[in-house]
C-alpha positions as CSV (number, residue, x, y, z in Angstrom):
1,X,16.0,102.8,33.9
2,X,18.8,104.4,35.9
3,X,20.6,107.0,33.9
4,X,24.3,105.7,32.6
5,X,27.7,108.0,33.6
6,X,31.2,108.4,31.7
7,X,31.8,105.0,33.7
8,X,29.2,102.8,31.9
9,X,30.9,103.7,28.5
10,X,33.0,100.8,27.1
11,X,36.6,101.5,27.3
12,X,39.0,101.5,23.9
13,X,42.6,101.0,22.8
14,X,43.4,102.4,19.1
15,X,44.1,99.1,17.5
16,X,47.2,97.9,16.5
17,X,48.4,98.6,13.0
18,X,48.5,95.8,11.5
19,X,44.5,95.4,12.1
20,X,41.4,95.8,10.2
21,X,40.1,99.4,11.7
22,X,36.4,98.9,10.1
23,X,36.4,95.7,11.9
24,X,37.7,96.6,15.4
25,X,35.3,99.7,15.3
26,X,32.1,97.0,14.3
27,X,33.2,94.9,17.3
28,X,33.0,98.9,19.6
29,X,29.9,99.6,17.8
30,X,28.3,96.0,18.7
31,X,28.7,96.6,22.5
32,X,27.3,100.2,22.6
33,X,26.3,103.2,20.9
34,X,29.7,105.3,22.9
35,X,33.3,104.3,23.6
36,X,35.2,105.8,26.0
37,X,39.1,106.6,25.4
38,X,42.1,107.1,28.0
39,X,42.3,110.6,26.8
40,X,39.3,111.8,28.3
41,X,37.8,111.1,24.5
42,X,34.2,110.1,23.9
43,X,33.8,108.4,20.6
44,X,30.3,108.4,18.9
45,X,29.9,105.5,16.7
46,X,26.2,105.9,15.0
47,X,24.9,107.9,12.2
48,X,22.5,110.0,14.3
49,X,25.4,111.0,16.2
50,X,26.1,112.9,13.2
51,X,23.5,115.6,14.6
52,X,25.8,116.4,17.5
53,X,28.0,118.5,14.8
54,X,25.0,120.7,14.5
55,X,23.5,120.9,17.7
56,X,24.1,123.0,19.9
57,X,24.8,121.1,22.5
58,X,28.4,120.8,20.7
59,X,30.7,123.5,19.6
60,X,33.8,122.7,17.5
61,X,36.9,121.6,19.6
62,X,39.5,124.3,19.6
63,X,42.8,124.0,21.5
64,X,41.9,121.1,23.7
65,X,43.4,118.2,21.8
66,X,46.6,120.3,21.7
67,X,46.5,121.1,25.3
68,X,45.7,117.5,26.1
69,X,49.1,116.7,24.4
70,X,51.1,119.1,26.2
71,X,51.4,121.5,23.4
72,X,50.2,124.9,24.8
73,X,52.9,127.5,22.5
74,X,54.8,127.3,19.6
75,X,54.3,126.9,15.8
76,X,51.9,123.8,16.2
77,X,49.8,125.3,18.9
78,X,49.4,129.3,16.7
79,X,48.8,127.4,13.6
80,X,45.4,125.3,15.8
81,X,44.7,128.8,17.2
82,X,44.5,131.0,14.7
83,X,43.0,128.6,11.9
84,X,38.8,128.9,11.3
85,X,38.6,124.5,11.4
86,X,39.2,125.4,15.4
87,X,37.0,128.3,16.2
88,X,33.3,128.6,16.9
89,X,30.7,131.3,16.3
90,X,31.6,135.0,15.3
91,X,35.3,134.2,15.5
92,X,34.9,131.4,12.7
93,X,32.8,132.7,10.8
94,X,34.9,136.2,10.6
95,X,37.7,133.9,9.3
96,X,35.8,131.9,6.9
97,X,33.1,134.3,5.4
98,X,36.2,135.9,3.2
99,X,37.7,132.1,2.2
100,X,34.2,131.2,1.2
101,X,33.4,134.6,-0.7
102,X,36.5,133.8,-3.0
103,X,36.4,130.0,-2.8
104,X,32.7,130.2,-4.6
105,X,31.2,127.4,-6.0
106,X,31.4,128.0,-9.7
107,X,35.1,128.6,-9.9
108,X,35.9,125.3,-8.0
109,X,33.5,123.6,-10.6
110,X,35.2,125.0,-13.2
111,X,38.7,123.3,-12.7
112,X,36.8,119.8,-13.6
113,X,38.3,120.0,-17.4
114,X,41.8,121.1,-15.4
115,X,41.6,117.8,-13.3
116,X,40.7,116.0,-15.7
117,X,43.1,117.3,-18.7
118,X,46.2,117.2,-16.0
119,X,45.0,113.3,-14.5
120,X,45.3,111.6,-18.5
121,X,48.6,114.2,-19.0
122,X,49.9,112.3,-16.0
123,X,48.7,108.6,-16.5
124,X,49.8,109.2,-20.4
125,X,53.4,110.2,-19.5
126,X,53.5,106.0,-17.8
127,X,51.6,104.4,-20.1
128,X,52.6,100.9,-20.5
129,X,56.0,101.6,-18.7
130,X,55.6,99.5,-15.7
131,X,55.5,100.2,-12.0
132,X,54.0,103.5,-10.7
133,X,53.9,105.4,-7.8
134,X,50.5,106.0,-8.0
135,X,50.5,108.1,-4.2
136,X,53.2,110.9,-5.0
137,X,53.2,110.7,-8.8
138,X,49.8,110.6,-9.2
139,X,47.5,111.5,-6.2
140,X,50.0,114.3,-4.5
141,X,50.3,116.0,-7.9
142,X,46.7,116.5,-9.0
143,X,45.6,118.8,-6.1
144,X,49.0,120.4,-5.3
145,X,48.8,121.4,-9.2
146,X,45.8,122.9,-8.8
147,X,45.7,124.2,-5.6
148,X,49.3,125.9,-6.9
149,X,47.8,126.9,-10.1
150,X,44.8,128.9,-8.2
151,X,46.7,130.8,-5.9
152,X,49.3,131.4,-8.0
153,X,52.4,129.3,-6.7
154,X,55.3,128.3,-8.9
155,X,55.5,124.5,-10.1
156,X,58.6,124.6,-9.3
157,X,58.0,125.0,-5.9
158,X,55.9,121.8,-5.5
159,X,58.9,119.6,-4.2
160,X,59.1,121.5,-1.2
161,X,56.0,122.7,-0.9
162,X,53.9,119.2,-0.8
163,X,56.4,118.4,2.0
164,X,55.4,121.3,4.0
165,X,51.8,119.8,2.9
166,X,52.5,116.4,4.3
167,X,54.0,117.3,7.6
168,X,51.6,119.9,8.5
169,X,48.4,117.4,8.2
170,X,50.0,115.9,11.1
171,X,49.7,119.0,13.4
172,X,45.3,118.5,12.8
173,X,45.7,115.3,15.4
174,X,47.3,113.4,18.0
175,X,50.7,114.5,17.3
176,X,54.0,111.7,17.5
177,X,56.2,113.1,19.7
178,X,58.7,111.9,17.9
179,X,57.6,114.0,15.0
180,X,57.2,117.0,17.1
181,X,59.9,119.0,15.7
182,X,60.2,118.0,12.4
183,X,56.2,118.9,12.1
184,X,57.0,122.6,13.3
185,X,60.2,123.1,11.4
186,X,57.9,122.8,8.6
187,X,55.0,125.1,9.8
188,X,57.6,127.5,10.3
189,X,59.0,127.8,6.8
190,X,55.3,127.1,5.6
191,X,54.3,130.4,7.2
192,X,57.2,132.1,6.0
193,X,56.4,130.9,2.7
194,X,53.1,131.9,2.3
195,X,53.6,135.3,4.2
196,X,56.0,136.0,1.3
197,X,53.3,135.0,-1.0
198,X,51.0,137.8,0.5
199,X,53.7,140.8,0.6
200,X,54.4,139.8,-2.7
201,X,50.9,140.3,-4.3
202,X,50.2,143.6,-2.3
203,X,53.3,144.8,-3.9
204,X,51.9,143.3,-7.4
205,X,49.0,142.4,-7.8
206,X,47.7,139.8,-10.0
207,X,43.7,137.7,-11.0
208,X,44.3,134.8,-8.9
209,X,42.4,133.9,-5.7
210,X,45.3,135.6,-3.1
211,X,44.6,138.8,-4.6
212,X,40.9,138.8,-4.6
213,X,41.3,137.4,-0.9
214,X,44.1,140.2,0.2
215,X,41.0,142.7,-1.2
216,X,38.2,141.1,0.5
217,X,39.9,140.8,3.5
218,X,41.1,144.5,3.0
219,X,37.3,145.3,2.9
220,X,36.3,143.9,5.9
221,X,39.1,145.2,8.3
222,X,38.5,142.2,10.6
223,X,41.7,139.7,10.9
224,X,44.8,140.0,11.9
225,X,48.1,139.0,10.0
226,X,48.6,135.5,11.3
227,X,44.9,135.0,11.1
228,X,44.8,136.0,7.3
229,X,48.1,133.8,6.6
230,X,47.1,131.2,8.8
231,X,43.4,130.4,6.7
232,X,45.8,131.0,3.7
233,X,48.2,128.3,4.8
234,X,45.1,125.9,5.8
235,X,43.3,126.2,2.5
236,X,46.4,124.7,0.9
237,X,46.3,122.1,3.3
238,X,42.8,121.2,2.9
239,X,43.4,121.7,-0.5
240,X,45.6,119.0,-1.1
241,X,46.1,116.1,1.7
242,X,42.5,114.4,2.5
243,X,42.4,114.6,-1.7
244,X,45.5,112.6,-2.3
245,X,44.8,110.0,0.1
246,X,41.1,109.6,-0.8
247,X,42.1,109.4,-4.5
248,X,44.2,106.5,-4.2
249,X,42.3,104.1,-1.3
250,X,39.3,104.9,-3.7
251,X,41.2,103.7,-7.1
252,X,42.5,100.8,-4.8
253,X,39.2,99.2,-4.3
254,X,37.8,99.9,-7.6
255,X,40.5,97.7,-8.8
256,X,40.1,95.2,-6.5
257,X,36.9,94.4,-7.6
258,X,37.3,93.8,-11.3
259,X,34.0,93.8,-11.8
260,X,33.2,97.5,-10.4
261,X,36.3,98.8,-12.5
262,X,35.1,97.1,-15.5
263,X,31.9,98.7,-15.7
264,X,33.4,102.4,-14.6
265,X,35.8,101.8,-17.2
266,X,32.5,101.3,-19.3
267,X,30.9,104.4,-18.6
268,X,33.5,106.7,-16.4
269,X,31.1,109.7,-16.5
270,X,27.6,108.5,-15.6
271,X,29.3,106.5,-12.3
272,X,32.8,109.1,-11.9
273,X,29.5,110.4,-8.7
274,X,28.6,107.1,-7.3
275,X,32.6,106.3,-7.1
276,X,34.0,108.8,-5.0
277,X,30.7,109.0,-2.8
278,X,31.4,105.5,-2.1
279,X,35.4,105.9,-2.0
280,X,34.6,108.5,0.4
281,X,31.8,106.3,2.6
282,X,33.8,103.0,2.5
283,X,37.4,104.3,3.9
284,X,37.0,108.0,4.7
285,X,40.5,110.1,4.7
286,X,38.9,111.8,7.7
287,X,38.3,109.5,10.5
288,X,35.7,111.4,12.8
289,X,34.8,114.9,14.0
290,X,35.8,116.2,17.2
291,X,33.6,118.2,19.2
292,X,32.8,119.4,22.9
293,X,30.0,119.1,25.2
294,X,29.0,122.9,26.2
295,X,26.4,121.2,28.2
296,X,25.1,118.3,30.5
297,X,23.7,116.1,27.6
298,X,22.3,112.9,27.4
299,X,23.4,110.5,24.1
300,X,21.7,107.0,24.2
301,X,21.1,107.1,27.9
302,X,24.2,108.1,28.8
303,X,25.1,111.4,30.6
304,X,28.0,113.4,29.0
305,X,29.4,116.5,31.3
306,X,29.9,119.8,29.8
307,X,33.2,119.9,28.7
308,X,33.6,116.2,27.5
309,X,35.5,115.8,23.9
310,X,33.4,114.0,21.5
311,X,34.2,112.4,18.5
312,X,32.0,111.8,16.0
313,X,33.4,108.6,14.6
314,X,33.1,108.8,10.3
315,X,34.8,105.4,9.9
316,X,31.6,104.1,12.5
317,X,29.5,106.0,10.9
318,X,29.8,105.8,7.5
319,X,29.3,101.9,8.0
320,X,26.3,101.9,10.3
321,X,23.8,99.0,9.1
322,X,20.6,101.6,10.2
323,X,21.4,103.4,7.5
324,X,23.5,101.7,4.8
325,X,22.7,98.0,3.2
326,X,25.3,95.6,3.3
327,X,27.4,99.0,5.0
328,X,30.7,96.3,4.4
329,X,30.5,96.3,0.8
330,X,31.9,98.2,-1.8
331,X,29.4,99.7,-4.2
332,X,29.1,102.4,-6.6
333,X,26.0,102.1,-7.8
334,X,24.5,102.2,-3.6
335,X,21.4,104.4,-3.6
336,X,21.1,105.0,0.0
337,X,23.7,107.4,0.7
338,X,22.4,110.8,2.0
339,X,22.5,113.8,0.1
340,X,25.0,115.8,2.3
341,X,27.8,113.6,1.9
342,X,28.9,113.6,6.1
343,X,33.0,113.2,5.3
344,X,33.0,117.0,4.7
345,X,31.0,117.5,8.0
346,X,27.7,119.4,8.4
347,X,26.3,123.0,9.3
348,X,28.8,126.0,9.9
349,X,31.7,124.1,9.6
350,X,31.2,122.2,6.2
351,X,34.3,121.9,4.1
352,X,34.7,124.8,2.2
353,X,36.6,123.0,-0.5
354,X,34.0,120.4,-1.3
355,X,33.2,121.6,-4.7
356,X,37.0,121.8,-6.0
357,X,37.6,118.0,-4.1
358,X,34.8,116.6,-6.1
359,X,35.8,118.1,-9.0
360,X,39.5,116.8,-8.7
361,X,38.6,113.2,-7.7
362,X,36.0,112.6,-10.0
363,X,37.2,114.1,-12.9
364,X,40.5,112.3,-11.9
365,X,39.4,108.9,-12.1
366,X,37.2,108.9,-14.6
367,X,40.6,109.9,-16.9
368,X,42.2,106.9,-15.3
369,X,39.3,105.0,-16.2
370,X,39.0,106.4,-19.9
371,X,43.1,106.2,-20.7
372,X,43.9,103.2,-18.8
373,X,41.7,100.9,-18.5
374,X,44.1,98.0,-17.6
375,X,45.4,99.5,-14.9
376,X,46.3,97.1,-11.9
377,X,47.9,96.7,-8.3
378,X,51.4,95.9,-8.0
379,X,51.9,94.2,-4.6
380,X,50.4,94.7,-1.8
381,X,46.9,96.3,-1.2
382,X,47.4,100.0,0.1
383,X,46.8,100.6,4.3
384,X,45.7,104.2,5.9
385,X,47.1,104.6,9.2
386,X,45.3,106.2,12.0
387,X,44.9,109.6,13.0
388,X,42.7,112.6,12.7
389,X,43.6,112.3,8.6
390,X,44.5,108.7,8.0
391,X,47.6,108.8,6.0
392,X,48.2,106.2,2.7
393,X,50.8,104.2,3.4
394,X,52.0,103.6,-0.7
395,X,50.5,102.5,-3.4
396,X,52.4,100.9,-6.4
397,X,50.1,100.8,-10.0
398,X,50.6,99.3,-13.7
399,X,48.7,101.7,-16.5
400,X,48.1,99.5,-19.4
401,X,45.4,100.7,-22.0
């Protein structure tokens, strides 16, 4: 069999809009394993492709997307630079060993009762009085409270602050041009923002996560300033936007299927697991992984060149029929979903804020579930645009107990 080039790989447009992304990518995934992009971009659209993020045939892309875009200085292009999502090795692991040291486990864990008390405060407050915004009154506030809470941040700087949130999430993937300068107006006052954060608690000290971080980071001598403000400024991002948007796409299909809301409502803690593994599965926030070839390697009998972006495709993946029954359908009681969830990625670069999501979207719905059990849809079913985070359009709800 004569070995297949770039050329043999399928070509791709991002479909429009308007159209169904699970089943444009089905239609990709039917005529081969690879789709090729205009870009330059490889797409990998199985499950096993999943082991490229570990292999080390890959490494993490860096500044390439960025580059590819034109965008070489500037706010967007430090923020990509400096931040530990876009650096391999000893440089990535210098910047995330004190994040994860702080970040631990256990503490994330332990703001389950905070979700959870702060989701039925919320939903209580529009009980029964009609129309919601279920996306910023709901979804936004949850993690931006909590994130705020744990490193110490005013409430009443949230306005501003989950704007800066919102905009920034933007600079992670193929930027709109058009948004260009809005996006770095905010990353500049973002920076500035959290740099006065970090004066501020080496002046004074308090027990929140900034100051144990300052400390650790003090200890290890290692990063620089904008390194230090920059993981700062992307744990708050991380923190907050894939949560919204996974929070409300997940509530959205629960409650269009009456059936699968009905029996959460039943028992909102023994399935509050299975739901946001398959909210997460079904529609992922995040729709792939980016990575590059660091070597001649072969995927499915095609030849990829060193230095060939590759995309691990989640919204592909996460629907393969190898490895998920009936991959098309909505389930939370499926039994086949691996035990690494793949939407917060694999091996060195594995979400650090896994524990603290869970925590906020399970504890989260299963309040919703518990306080208002009649909740509904008000018009039109939600849609997540594309991008490297797939943004929720709006989403309108009814809470009736």
């Amino acid at each position: 069999m004569a070995t297949l080039t770039l050329a043999d790989i399928p070509e791709f447009e991002f479909a429009p809009v308007e159209a169904d992304p699970h089943a444009y990518i089905r239609e990709l995934r039917a005529k081969a394993p690879l789709a090729r992009g205009g870009i330059g971009m490889i797409v990998a659209l199985r499950h096993h492709h999943l082991e490229l993020v570990t292999s080390d045939v890959t490494r993490q892309i860096e500044t390439e997307t960025k580059l590819m875009q034109g965008i070489s200085s500037g706010p967007i292009f430090d923020f990509i630079e400096a931040a530990m999502l876009f650096a391999n090795g000893d440089i990535h692991q210098r910047r995330r060993q004190p994040v994860s040291r702080t970040f631990a486990f256990k503490l994330m864990d332990a703001m389950r009762p905070k979700a959870a008390e702060l989701a039925t405060s919320l939903v209580m407050e529009r009980l029964g009085k009609g129309p919601v915004d279920f996306v910023n009154e709901i979804a936004a506030q949850i993690p931006a409270r909590i994130i705020a809470d744990i490193l110490g941040i005013p409430q009443s700087d949230l306005p501003v602050f989950m704007k800066w949130i919102a905009d920034t999430a933007e600079a992670l993937g193929f930027i709109d041009p058009e948004r260009r300068e809005t996006i770095e107006k905010s990353l500049v006052e973002f920076n500035a923002y959290v740099e006065s954060l970090l004066e501020e608690r080496r002046r004074a000290p308090r027990e929140d996560f900034i100051t144990e971080y300052l400390a650790t980071t003090a200890k290890d001598e290692t990063l620089s300033e904008i390194e230090i403000r920059t993981q700062v400024l992307g744990l708050i991002l991380a923190g907050s936007d894939t949560t919204r948007g996974s929070m409300a796409i997940t509530l959205a299909h629960l409650l269009a299927r009456p059936d699968q809301w009905s029996a959460f409502c039943a028992d909102p803690d023994g399935l509050k697991k299975g739901v946001v593994d398959e909210g997460l599965r079904f529609d992922p926030i995040v729709s792939g992984v980016p990575r590059i070839a660091v070597k001649d390697v072969e995927i499915d009998g095609y030849t990829i060149p060193a230095g060939t972006p590759v995309a691990v495709s989640l919204l592909s993946a996460l629907r393969d029929p190898d490895v998920y029954a009936s991959p098309d359908t909505f389930d939370i009681r499926r039994t086949d979903h691996p035990r690494w969830h793949p939407v917060f990625g694999a091996g060195a670069h594995r979400c650090v804020g896994e524990a603290l999501a869970r925590a906020e979207l399970e504890e989260a719905l299963a309040a919703i579930a518990r306080t208002a059990p009649k909740t509904t849809l008000v018009g039109d079913f939600p849609r997540l645009q594309s991008g490297a985070i797939r943004q929720i359009t709006g989403m309108t709800v009814r809470f009736d107990a």
